[in-house]
GUKOL-585687 format. One record per atom (N, C-alpha, C): y negated, x, z negated; atom name; residue number from 1. Coordinates in Angstrom, 3 decimals, padded with zeros to 6 digits. Layout:
residues N
         c2         c1         c3    a     k
          Y          X          Z   CA   NUM
...
END
This chain:
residues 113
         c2         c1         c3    a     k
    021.510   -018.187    017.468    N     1
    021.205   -016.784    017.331   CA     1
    020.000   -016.402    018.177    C     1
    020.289   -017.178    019.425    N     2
    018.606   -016.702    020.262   CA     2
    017.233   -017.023    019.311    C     2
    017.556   -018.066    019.219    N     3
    016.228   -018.856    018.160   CA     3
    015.996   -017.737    016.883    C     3
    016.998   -017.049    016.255    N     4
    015.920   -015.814    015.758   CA     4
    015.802   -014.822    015.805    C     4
    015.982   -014.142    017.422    N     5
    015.746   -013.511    018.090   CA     5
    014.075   -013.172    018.801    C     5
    013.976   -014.506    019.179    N     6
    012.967   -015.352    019.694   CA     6
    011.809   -015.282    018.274    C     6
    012.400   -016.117    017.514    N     7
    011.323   -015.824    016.443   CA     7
    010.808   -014.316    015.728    C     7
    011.771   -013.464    015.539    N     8
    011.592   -012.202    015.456   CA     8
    010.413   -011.394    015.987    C     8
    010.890   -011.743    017.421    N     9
    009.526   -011.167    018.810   CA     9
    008.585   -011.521    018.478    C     9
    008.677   -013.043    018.860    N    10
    007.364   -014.066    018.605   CA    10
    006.684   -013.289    017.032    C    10
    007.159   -012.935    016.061    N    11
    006.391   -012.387    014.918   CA    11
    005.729   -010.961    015.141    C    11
    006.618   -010.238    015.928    N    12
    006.573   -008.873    016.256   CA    12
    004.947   -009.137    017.411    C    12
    005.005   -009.885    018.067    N    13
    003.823   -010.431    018.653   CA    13
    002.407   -010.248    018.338    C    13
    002.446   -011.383    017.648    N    14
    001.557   -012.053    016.659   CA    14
    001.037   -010.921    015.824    C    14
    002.253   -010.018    015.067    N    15
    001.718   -009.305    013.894   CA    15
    001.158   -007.955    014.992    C    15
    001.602   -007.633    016.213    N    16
    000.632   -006.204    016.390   CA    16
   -001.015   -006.818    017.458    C    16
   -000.432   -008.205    018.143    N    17
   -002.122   -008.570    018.355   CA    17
   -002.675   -008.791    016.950    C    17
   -002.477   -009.578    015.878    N    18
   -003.299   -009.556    014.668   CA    18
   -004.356   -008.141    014.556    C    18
   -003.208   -006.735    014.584    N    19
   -003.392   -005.966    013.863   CA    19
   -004.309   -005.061    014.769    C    19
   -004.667   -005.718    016.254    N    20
   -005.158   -004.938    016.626   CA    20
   -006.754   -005.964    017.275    C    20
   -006.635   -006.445    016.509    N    21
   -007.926   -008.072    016.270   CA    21
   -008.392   -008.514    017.392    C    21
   -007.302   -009.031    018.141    N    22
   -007.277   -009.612    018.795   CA    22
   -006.908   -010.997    018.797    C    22
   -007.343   -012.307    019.079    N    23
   -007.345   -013.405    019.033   CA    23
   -006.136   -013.548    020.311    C    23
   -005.276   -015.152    020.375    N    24
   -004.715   -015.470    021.266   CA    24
   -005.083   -015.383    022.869    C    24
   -006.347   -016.177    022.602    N    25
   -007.299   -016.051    023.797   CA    25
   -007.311   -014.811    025.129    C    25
   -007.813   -013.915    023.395    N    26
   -007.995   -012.412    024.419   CA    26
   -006.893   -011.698    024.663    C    26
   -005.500   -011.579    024.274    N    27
   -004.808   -011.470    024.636   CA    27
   -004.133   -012.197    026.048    C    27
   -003.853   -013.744    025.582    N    28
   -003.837   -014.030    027.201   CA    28
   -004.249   -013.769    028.178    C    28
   -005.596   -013.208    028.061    N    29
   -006.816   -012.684    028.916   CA    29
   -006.048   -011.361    029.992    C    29
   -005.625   -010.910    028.690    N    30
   -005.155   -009.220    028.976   CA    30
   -003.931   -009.587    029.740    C    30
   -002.937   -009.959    029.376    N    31
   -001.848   -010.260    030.207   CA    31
   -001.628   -011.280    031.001    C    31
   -003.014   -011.842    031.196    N    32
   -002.572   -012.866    032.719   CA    32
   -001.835   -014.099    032.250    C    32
   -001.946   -014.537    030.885    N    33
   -001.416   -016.108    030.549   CA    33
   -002.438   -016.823    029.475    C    33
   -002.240   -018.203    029.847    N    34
   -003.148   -018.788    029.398   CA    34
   -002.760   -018.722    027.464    C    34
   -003.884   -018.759    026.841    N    35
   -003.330   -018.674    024.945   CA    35
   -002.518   -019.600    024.654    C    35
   -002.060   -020.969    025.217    N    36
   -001.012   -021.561    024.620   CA    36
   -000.139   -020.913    024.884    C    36
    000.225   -020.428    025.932    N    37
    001.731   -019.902    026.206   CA    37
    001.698   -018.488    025.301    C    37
    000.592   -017.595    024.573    N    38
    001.230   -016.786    023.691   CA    38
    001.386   -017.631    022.835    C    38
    000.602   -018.311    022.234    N    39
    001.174   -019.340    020.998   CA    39
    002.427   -019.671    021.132    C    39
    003.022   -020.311    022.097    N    40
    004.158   -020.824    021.873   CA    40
    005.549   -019.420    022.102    C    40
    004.963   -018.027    022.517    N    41
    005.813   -017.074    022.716   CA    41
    006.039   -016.487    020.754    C    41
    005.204   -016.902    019.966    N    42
    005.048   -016.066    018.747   CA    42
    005.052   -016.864    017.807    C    42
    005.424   -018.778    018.495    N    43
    006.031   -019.685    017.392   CA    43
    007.100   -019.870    018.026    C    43
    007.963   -018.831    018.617    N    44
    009.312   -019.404    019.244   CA    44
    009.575   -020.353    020.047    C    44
    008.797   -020.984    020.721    N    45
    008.696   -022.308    021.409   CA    45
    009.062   -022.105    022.878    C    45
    008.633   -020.940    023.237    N    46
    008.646   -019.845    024.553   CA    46
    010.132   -019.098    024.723    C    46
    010.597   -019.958    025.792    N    47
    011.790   -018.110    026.196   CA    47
    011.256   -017.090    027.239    C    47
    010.878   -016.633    026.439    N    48
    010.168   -015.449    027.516   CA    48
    011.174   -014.468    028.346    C    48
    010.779   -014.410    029.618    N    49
    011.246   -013.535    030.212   CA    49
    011.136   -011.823    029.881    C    49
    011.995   -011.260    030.649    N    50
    011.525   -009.938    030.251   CA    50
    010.011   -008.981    030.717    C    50
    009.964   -009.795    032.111    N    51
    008.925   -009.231    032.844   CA    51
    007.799   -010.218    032.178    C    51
    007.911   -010.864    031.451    N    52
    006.664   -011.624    030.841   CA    52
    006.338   -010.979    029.036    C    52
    007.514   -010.326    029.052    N    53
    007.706   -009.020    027.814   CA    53
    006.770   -008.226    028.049    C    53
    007.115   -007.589    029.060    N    54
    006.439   -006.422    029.591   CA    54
    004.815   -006.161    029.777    C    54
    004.473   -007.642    030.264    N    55
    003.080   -007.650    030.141   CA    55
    002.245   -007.541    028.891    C    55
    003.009   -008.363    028.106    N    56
    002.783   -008.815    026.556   CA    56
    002.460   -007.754    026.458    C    56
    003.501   -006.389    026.387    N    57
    003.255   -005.061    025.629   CA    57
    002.254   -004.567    026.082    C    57
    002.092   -004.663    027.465    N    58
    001.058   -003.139    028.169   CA    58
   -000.053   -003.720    027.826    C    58
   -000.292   -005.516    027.680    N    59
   -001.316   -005.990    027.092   CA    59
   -002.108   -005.580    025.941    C    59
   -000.971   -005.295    024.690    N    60
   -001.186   -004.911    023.390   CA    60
   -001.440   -003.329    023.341    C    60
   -000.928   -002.755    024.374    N    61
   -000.754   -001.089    024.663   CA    61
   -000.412   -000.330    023.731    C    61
    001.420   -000.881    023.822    N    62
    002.167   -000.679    022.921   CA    62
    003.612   -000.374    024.090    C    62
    004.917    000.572    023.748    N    63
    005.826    000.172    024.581   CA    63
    006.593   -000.999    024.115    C    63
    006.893   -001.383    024.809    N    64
    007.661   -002.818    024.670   CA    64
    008.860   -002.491    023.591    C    64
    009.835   -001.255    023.493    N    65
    010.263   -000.815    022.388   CA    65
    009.812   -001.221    020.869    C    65
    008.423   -001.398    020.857    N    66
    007.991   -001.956    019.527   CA    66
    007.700   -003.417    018.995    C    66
    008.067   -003.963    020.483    N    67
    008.255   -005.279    020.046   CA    67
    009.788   -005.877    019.730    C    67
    010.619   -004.968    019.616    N    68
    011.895   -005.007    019.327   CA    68
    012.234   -004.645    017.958    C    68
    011.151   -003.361    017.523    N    69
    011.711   -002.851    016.287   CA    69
    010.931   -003.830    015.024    C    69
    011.383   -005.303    014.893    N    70
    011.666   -005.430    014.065   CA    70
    012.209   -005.756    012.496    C    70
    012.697   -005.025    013.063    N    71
    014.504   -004.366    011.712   CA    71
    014.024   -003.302    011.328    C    71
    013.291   -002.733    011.851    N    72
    012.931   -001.318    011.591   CA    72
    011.876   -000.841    010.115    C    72
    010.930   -001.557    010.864    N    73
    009.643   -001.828    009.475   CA    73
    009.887   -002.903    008.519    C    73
    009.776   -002.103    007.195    N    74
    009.258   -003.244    006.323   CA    74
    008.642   -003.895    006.377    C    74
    007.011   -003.322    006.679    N    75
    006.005   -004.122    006.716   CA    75
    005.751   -004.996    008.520    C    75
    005.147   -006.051    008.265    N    76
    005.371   -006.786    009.429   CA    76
    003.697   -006.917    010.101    C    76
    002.432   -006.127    009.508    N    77
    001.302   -005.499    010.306   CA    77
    001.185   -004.314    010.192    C    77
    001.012   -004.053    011.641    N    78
    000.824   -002.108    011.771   CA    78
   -000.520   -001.919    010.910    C    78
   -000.427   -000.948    010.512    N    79
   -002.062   -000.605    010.096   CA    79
   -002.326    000.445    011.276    C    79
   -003.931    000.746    010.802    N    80
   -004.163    001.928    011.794   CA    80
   -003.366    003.384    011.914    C    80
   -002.678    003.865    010.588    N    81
   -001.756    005.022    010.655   CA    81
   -000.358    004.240    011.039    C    81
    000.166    003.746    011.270    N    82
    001.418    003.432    011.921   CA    82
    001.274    003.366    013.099    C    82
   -000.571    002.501    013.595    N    83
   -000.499    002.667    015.605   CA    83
   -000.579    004.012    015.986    C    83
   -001.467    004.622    014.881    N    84
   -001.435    006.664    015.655   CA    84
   -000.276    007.025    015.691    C    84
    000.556    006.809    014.053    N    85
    001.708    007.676    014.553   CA    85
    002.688    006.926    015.596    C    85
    002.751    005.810    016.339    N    86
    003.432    005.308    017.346   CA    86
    002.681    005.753    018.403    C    86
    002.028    006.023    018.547    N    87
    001.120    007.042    019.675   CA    87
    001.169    008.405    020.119    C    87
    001.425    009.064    018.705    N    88
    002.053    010.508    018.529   CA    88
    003.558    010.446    019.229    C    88
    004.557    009.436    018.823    N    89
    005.316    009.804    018.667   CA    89
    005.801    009.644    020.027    C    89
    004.688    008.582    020.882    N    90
    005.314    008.255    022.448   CA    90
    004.686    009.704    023.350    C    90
    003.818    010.481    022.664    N    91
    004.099    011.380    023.130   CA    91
    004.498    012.441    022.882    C    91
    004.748    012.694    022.046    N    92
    005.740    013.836    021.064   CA    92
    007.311    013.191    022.571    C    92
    007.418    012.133    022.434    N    93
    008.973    012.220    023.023   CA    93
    008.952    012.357    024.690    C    93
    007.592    012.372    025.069    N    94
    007.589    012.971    026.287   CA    94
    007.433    014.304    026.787    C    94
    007.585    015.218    025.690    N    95
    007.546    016.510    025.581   CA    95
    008.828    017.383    026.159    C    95
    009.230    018.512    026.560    N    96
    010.253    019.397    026.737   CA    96
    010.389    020.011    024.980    C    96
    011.960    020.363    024.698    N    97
    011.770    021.007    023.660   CA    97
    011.498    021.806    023.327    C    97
    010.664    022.863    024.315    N    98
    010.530    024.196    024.227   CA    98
    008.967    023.620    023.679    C    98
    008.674    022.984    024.474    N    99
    007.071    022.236    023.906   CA    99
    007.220    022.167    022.685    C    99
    007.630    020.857    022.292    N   100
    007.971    020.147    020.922   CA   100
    007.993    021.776    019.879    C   100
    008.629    022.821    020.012    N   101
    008.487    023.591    018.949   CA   101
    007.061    024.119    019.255    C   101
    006.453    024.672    020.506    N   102
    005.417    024.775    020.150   CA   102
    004.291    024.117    019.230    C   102
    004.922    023.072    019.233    N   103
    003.827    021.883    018.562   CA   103
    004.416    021.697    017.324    C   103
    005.421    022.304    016.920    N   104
    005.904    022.052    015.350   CA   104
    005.204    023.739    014.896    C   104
    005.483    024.527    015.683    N   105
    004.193    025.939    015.524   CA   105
    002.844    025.800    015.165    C   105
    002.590    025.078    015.622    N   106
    000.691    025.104    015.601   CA   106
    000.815    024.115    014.495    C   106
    001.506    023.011    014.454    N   107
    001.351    022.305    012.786   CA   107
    001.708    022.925    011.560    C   107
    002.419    023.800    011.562    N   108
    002.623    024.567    010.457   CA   108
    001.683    025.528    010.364    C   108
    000.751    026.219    011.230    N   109
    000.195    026.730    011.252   CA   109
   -000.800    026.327    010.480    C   109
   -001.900    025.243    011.465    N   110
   -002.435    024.619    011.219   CA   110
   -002.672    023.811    009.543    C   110
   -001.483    023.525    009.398    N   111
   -001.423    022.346    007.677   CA   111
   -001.063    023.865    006.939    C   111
   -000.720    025.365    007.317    N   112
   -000.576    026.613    006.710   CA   112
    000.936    025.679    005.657    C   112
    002.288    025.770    006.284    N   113
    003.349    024.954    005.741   CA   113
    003.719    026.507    006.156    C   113
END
């Protein structure tokens, strides 16, 4: 069961550096490991730690939450409207709700809904 767990990530990996054109290389770059060891984190070969998770993500500048979700998406590369709206939405949820309606105010406004 770990093994496709592991592979899961390892895809979840792979598919948001792809999507954000980045090579192995430069990613390792970003998080402080050499490119075999993402290779082998995104062909399952790797048990990655969590704190070696963590880098991965802030690497990709993504929350680590999205290297989990996925079960979630069909599709297995973000495009550019799936990274905005995962951008929106990390801060949409750092909002108060008194905020959050302000900001459902000005969009209705705004799109005139």
């Amino acid at each position: 069961m770990e093994t496709s767990v592991m592979k899961k990530i390892g895809q979840r990996v792979r598919d948001i550096r792809k999507s954000k054109g980045l090579s192995q290389e430069q990613l390792g770059e970003k998080a402080g490991f050499h490119f075999s060891y993402i290779g082998g984190v995104e062909r399952a070969e790797k048990n990655i730690t969590l704190i070696n998770l963590i880098k991965i993500a802030d690497a990709l500048e993504v929350p680590i939450i999205d290297l989990f979700s996925y079960t979630r998406h069909q599709k297995s590369v973000l495009n550019e409207k799936d990274i905005l709206l995962n951008q929106l939405v990390d801060i949409l949820m750092s909002l108060k709700k008194s905020d959050l309606r302000k900001v459902q105010l000005f969009l209705d406004e705004f799109f005139e809904k």
